[in-house]
N, C-alpha and C positions, 0 to 999 in steps of 0.2 A: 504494500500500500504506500503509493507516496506520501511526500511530507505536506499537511494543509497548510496555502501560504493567507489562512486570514485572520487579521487582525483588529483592532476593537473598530476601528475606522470603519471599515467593511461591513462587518458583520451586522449589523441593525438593518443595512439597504439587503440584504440575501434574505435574512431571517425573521424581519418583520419585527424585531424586537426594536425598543429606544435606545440610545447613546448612553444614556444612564444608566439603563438596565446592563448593558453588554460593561461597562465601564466598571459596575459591580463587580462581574464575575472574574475579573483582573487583580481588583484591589488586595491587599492584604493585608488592611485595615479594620477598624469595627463597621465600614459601612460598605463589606465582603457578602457578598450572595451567591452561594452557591447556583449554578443552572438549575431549575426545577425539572423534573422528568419530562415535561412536556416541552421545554425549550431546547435539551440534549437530544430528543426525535427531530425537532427541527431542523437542529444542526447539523446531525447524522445525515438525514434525507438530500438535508443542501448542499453538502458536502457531496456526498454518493453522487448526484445529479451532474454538483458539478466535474465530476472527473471522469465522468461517463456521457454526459450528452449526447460524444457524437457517436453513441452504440447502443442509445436506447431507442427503439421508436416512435417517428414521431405523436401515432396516437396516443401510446401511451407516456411518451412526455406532458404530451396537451392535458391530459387527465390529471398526471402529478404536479404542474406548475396550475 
């Protein structure tokens, strides 16, 4: 599996999550948030997507985006 090149910058415009939110799961401070299980499927699938688009098809791209 390759290495994910994405960063807090990014991640909000793929994931649909906010800058704060994402900027959270960085921190290692008291105002530190873990991803919730439903933002780690997210990120999973975004990922997956993206390192695979051009071998998914595209009906079934159009269904997952």
């Amino acid at each position: 599996m390759s290495e994910s090149h994405h960063t807090p910058a990014t991640q909000p415009q793929i994931c649909s999550r906010s800058p704060t939110t994402v900027q959270r799961w960085f921190k290692r401070d008291r105002n530190y948030r873990s991803p919730k299980r439903c933002d780690l499927y997210d990120l999973a699938l975004m990922d997956f997507l993206l390192e695979h688009f051009e071998e998914i098809p595209t009906e079934l791209f159009n269904l997952l985006c």
